[in-house]
N, C-alpha and C positions, 0 to 999 in steps of 0.2 A: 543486285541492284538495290541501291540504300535510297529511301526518301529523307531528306531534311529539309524540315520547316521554318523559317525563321519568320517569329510574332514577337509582339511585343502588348503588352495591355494595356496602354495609350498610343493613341497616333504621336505623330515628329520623333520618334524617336533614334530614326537612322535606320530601322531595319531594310527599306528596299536602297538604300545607300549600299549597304551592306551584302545583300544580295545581290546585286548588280556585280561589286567587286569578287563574289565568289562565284558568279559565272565567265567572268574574267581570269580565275584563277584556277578553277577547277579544270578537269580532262573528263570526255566521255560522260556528256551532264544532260538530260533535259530542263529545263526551266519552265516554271508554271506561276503564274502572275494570279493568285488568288483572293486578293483585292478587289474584287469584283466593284465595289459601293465606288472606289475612290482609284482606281487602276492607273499608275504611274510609271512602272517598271519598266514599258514600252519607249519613256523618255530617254531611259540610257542606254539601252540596249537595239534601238532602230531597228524595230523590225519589219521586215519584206514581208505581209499578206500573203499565202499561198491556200488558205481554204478559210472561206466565210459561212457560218451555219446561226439559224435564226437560234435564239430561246425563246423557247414558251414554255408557260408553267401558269399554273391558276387561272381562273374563269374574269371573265368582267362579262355587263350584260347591256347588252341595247334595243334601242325601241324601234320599233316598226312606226314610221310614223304613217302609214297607211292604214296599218289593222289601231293604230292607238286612238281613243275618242276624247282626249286630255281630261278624264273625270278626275283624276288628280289622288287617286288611292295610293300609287307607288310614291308620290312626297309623303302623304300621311305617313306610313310604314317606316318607311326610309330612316333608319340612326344617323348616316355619317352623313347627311345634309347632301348624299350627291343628285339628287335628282329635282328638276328647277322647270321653271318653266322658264323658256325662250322666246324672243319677237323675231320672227323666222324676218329675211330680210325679200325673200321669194313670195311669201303671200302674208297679207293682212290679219291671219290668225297667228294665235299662240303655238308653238309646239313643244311637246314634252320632249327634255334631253336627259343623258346619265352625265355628268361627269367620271369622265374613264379614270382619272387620278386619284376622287374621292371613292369612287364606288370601291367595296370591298368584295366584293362576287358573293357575298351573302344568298341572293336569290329571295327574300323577302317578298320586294315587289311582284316578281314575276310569278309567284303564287297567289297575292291578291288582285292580279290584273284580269277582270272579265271580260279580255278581249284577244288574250293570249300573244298582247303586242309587243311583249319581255322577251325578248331570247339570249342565251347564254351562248359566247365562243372563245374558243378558247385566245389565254393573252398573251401577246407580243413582247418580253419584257426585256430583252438585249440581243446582244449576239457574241458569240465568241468564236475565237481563231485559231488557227494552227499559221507559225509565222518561220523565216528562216531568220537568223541572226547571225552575225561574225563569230557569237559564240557559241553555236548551235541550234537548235527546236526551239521557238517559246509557244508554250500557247495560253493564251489570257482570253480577256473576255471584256464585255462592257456593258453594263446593266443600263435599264434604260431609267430616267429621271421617276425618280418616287414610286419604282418598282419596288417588289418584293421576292422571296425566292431566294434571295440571294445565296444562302446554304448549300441550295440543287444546284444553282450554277458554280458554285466550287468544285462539289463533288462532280461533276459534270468536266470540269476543268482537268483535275486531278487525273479523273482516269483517262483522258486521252494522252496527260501527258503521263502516266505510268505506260500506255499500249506504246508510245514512242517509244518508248527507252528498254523495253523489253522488245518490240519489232529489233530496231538497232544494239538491242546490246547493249545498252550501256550502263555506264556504274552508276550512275545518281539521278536522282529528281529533286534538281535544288526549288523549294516552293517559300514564294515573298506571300507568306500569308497576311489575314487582313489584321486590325488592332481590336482589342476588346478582348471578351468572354462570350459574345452572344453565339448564334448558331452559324456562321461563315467560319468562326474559328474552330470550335469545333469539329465542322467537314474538312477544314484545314489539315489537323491535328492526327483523326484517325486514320489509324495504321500507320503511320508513319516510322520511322527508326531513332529520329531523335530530335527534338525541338530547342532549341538556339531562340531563346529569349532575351530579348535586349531593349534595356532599361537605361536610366538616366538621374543620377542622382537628384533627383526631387521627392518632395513629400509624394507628391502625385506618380510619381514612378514608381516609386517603393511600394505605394498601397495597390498601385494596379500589378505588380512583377507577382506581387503576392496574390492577390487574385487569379492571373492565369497561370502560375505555378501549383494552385491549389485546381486548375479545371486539366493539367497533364497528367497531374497525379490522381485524380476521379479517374482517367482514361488511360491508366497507365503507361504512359508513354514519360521515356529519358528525357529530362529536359537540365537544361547547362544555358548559364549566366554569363551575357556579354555585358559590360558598363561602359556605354557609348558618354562621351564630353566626362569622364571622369573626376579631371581636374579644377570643373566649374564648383562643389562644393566633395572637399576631401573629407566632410565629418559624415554627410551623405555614401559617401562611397564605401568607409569604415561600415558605416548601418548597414550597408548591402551585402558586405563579405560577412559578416559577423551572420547576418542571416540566413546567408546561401550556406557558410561552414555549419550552422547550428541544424538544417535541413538537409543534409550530406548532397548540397548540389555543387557542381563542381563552376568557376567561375572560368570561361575560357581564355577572357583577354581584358584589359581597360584601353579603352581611346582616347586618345587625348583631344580634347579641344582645337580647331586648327581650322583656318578661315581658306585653307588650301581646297576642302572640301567644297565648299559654295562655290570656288570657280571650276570646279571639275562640275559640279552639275550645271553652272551655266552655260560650261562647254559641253554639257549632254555626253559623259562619257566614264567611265568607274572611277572613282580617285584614284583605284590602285595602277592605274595606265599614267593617271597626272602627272604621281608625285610619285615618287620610290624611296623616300625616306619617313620617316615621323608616324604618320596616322596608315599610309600603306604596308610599314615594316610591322605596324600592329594589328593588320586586318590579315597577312599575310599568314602570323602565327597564329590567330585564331582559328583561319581555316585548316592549319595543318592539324590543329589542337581536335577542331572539329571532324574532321576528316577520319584521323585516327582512332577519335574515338567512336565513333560510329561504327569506324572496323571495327574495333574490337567487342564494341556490343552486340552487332550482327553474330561474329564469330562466336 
């Protein structure tokens, strides 16, 4: 069983386009939506709910407003501004609240409070799935608004969909990881078999390709160069291969540009199902490109 990742170091750049089409294209695959912050994949691949499980991960704290005497110690303390006084709409006094979204689970307050009206439990920050799809397993996740964690719920993600694919046997765990360098990509990343980076000839694609090219190689993991919209700047794209050959990375495919793609996601469904000429005949080679060489690195 081979895991492949496909990131990119900025968002839009087509990676879960991309993913989408190599769960359409692949055999014997789980799919893992590790996008947690911004989770899209579930757009083209419709998947059918079969297990819902909560996440929690980190502390938030709240007030007893019975044992609390509003002496106002935990505002003092307080860094990230979350703890306010409120005009209760139930009685005529003041009551002391956290904000659950500012608060950082610090615990500050709840050590200066003489009334021991701070307690700590643990926090609710999303939930993630195990799903059926037309083209097998997905399981994703969905973080909840201005949560954190997001790392844990990857890795959280990852290995159910690795216990999938080893329960059933099968050959691959394709994963639509998230964009950036931070710590989602990362749990993204390791142990993986080989990471399928896909950039976009801009300034800003090249400076970020080279950023998570440089956080594969910190982790050592194989990584190979897709150049999604190729034909939007050709001097762009020369910088890329000039790069990738000067870095012995190997470049899998270029895409071309093609407005085929925006109605295949409007239609909610891979491009490579759409259209079978142009930008499918090129998504088509990169996954064999991809596919093979993953064998052969395994091997």
């Amino acid at each position: 069983m081979k895991q492949i990742v496909i990131i990119s170091g900025k968002g839009g750049t087509g990676k879960t386009i991309i993913t989408a089409s190599f769960a359409s294209l692949a055999e014997n695959k789980v799919m893992a939506d590790c996008d947690v912050d911004a989770a899209d994949l579930h757009l083209l691949l419709h998947p059918e709910i079969k297990e819902k499980h909560e996440f929690r991960a980190g502390n938030k704290l709240v007030i007893d407003p019975q044992k609390c005497n509003q002496c106002g110690k935990c505002i003092e303390v307080c860094r990230f501004d979350a703890i306010s006084e409120h005009q209760s709409t139930r009685a005529p006094e003041h009551q002391i609240i956290i904000d659950s979204i500012s608060c950082e689970g610090c615990g500050i307050c709840a050590k200066v409070c003489p009334e021991d009206a701070i307690m700590t439990k643990e926090n609710l920050c999303g939930e993630w799935y195990i799903s059926d799809t037309k083209y097998g397993s997905l399981v994703h996740a969905r973080l909840g608004i201005a949560e954190e964690n997001s790392g844990k719920l990857v890795s959280l993600v990852r290995q159910n969909a690795k216990t999938i694919a080893e329960n059933k046997n099968m050959d691959y765990v394709i994963i639509d990881g998230p964009p950036g360098i931070g710590c989602p990509v990362i749990a993204s990343l390791s142990g993986v078999d080989l990471a399928l980076i896909v950039t976009e000839p801009t300034l800003s694609g090249i400076h970020d390709m080279e950023r998570i090219i440089g956080v594969a190689n910190h982790f050592g993991v194989k990584a190979v160069v897709c150049i999604n919209k190729y034909d939007l700047n050709l001097e762009n794209t020369q910088s890329i291969e000039e790069y990738c050959q000067g870095s012995n990375i190997e470049v899998m495919g270029k895409i071309p540009f093609d407005k085929v793609v925006i109605e295949a996601l409007v239609r909610g469904i891979p491009v490579v199902e759409y259209s079978k000429d142009g930008v499918s005949e090129e998504i088509e080679k990169i996954w064999e490109r991809v596919r093979s060489h993953c064998d052969e690195s395994v091997s």
